[in-house]
N, C-alpha and C positions, 0 to 999 in steps of 0.2 A: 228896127225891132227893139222894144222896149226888153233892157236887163234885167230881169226879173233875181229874185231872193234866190230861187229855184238855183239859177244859172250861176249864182254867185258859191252856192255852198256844192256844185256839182264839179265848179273849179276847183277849188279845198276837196275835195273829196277823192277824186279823180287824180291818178296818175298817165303820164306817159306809156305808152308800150313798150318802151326800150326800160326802163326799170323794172321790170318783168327778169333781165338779165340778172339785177341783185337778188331777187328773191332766192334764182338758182345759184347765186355766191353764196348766201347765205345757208342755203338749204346744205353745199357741198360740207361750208367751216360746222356744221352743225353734227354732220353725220361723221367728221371727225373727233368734235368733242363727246358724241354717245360713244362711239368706240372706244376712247382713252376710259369712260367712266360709266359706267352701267346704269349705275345710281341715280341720276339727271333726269329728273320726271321731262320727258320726251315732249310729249304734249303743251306741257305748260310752257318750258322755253321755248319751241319752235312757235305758238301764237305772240308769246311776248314778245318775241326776236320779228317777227313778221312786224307786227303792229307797233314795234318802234322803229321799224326803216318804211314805212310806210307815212308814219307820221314825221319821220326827217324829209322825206321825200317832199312832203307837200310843204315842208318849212323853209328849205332848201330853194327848191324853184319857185312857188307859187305866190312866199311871203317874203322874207327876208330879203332874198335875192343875191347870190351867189355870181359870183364872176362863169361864164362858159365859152366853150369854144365857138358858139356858135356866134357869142356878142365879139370876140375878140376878131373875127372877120369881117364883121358887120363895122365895129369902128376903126379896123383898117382899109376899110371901103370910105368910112368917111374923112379919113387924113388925121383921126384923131390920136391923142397920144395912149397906150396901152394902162400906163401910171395917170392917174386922176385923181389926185389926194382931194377928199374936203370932207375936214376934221372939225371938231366938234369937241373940246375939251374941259367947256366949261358945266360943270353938272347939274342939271335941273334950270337950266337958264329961262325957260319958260315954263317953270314951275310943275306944277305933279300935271302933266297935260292926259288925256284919252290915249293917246300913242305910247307914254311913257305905261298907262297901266295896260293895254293892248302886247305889247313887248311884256312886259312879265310875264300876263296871261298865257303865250305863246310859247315860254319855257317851261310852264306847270308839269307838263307830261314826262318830259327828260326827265323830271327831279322826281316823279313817279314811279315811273316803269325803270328805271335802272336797278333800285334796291329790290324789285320785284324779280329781274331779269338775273341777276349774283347778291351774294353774301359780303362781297366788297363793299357796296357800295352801300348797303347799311347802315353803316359807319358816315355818320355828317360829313366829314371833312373829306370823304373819297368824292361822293354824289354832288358835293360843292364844287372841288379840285373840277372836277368833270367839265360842270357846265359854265362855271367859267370860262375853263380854257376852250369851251368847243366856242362860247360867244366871242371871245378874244379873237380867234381863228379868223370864226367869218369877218368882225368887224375888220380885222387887218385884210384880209381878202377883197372886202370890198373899197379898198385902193386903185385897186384894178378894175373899177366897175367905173362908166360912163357919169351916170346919175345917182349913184349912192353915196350915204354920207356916213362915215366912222365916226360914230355917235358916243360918248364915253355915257349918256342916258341910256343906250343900246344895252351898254353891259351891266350897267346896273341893276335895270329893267328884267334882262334876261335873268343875272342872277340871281335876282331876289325873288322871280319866279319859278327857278328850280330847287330854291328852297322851301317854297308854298308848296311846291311837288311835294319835296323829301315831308315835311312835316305833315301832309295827308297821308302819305305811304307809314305813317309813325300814327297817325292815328287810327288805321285801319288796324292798324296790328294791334293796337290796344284793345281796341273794341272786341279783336278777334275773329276779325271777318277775313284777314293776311295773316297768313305765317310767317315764319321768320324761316330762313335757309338752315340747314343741316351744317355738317362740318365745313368750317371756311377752309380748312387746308385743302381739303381732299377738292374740293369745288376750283379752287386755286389752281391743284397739278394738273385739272382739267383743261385748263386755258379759261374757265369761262370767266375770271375776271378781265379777261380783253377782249369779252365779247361784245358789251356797249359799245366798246372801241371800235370796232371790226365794224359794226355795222355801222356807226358815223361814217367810218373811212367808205363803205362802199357808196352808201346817201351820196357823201359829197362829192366822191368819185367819178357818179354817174352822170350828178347833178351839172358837173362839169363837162362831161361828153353831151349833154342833150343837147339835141339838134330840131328841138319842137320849130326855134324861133327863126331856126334858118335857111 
């Protein structure tokens, strides 16, 4: 059977059923930050907070590729060792390639929807700090992957694409088609400055428990 376009974006599109479990983590951390704070236009974070652990979801398993439990069986089935470093340090060694602009492309959203999701991360150097560190993360995580390589273009890549996020999230607001958050404190005592966080953590969380491949 020929792989058709179809099948390829229904991959990308398409979640697991066991990540059904975070939407209700999420839903649970949600229904406690509208209780601390009345104020939290409800509707809008609960789409935002969905559509960005939806869209980790599919970055997580489907693209980047994450270390799981399900691989760490599978390469103890093959006698293989758990650590499988191959590093990559030298930057742009094969110059600006499709994969290196592919990988930015890939982070545009995180750099989007986070200043949209809190009043944190409005501020350049939070929504930076972010995705950095979320790309660091995986690329050190994928150490532990069979066939993956910790690409220091990886991070580059990633981060210079959740800066192209942040700077479209800055030009919407100009334009005036986004608003900008109410008080940052008060948004703050909410927790919902570690709510991008929260949902990274549960993405990755899950992404680690999936059992699709096993």
């Amino acid at each position: 059977m020929q792989y058709t376009i179809l099948d390829a974006l229904k991959d990308l599109l398409l979640i697991d059923p066991f990540f059904l479990l975070g939407i209700i983590m999420i839903g649970i951390l949600l229904v406690i930050v509208f209780k601390r704070n009345k104020d939290i236009p409800r509707i809008k974070t609960t789409i935002i907070s969905i559509v960005l652990y939806h869209y980790l979801c599919v970055l997580f398993v489907n693209i980047v590729g994450i270390p799981t439990l399900s691989e760490f069986f599978r390469i103890s089935r093959l006698g293989e060792s758990f650590f499988s470093p191959k590093i990559n340090l030298i930057p742009l060694s094969e110059g600006l390639t499709a994969g290196f602009i592919m990988n930015m492309l890939l982070f545009v959203p995180l750099g989007f929807l986070c200043p949209l999701l809190d009043r944190t991360y409005e501020k350049f150097r939070h929504t930076l700090l972010l995705g950095f560190a979320l790309t660091l993360f995986v690329e050190i995580s994928q150490l532990f992957t069979l066939y993956r390589v910790t690409d220091i273009d990886d991070l580059l890549a990633n981060t210079l694409g959740t800066i192209i996020g942040y700077l479209c999230f800055r030009l919407l607001v100009k334009l005036k088609i986004v608003k900008l958050h109410g008080n940052q404190e008060r948004d703050r005592r909410a927790g919902m400055a570690y709510l991008p966080v929260a949902v990274i953590a549960v993405a990755f969380l899950l992404g680690f428990f999936d059992w699709v491949t096993y």
